[in-house]
C-alpha positions as CSV (number, residue, x, y, z in Angstrom):
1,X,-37.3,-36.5,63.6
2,X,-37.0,-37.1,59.7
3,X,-39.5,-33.5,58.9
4,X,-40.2,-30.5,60.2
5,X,-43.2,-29.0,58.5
6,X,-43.9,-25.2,59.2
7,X,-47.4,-23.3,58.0
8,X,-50.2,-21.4,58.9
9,X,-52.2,-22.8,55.9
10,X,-55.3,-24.4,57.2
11,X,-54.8,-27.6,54.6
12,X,-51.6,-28.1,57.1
13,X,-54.1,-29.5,59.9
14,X,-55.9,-32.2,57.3
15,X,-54.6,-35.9,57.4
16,X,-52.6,-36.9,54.6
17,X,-50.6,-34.8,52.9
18,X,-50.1,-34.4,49.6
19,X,-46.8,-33.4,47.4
20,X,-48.9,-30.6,46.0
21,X,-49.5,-29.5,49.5
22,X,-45.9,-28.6,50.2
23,X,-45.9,-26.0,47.3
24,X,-48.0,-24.3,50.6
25,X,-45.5,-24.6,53.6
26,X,-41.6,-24.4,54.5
27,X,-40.3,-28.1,54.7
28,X,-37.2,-29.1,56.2
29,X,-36.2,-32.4,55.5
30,X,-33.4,-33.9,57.5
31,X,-30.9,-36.6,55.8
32,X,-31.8,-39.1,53.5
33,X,-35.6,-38.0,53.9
34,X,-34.7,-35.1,51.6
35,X,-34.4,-37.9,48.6
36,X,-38.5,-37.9,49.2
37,X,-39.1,-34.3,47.9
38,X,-36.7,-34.6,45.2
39,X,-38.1,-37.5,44.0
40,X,-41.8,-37.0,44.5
41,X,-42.6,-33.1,44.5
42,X,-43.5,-31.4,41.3
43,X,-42.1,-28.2,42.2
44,X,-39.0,-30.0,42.1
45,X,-38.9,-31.7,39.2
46,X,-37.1,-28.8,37.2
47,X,-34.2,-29.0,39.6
48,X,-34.5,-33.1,40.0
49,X,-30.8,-33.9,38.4
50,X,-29.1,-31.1,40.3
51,X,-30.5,-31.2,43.6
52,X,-29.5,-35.5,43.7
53,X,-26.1,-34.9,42.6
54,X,-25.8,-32.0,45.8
55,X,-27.3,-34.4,47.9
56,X,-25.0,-37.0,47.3
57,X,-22.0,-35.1,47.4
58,X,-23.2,-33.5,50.6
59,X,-24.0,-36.7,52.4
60,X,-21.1,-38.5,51.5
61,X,-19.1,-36.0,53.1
62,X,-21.4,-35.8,56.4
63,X,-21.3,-39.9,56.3
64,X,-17.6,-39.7,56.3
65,X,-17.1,-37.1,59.2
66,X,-19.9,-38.8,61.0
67,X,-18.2,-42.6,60.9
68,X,-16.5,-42.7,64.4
69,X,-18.4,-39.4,66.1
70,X,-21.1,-40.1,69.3
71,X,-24.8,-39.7,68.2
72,X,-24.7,-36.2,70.1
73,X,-22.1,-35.1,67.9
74,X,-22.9,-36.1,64.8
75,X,-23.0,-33.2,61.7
76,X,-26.3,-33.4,60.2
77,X,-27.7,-31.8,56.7
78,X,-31.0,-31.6,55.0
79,X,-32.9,-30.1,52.3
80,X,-35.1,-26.7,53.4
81,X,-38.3,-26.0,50.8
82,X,-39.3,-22.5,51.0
83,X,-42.6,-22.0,48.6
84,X,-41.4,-19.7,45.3
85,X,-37.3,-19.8,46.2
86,X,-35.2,-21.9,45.5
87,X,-34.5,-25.1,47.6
């Protein structure tokens, strides 16, 4: 599963989303998917430079304790978007 998506909006429900809908519910974004909301989300565009360079240095230090570990133990990180806090 690359996002978990949690809301009570009804806009949730509608096919297609769009980036301006996730200003409206908590996203979790799981490994590289969290480049998507960084890149694409307005909400995020203030905090664009910052929140790459953290994502880089975090997954390059998952990838690295990940390289010989099973699937079922694996370390995994992501990017949580809570509407008005910070991501």
């Amino acid at each position: 599963m690359k996002l978990i998506l949690i809301g009570q909006n009804p806009k949730v429900c509608r096919a297609g989303f769009q980036w301006s809908d996730m200003a409206q519910m908590i996203c979790f974004y799981q490994g590289s998917s969290a480049l998507d909301p960084i890149k694409n989300n307005p909400a995020l565009e203030l905090k664009k430079d910052i929140l790459l360079r953290q994502y880089h240095e975090i997954s390059s230090v998952f990838e690295g304790k990940n390289e010989w570990l099973d699937d079922s133990k694996k370390h995994y990180y992501g990017l949580c978007v809570i509407p008005n806090k910070s991501p």
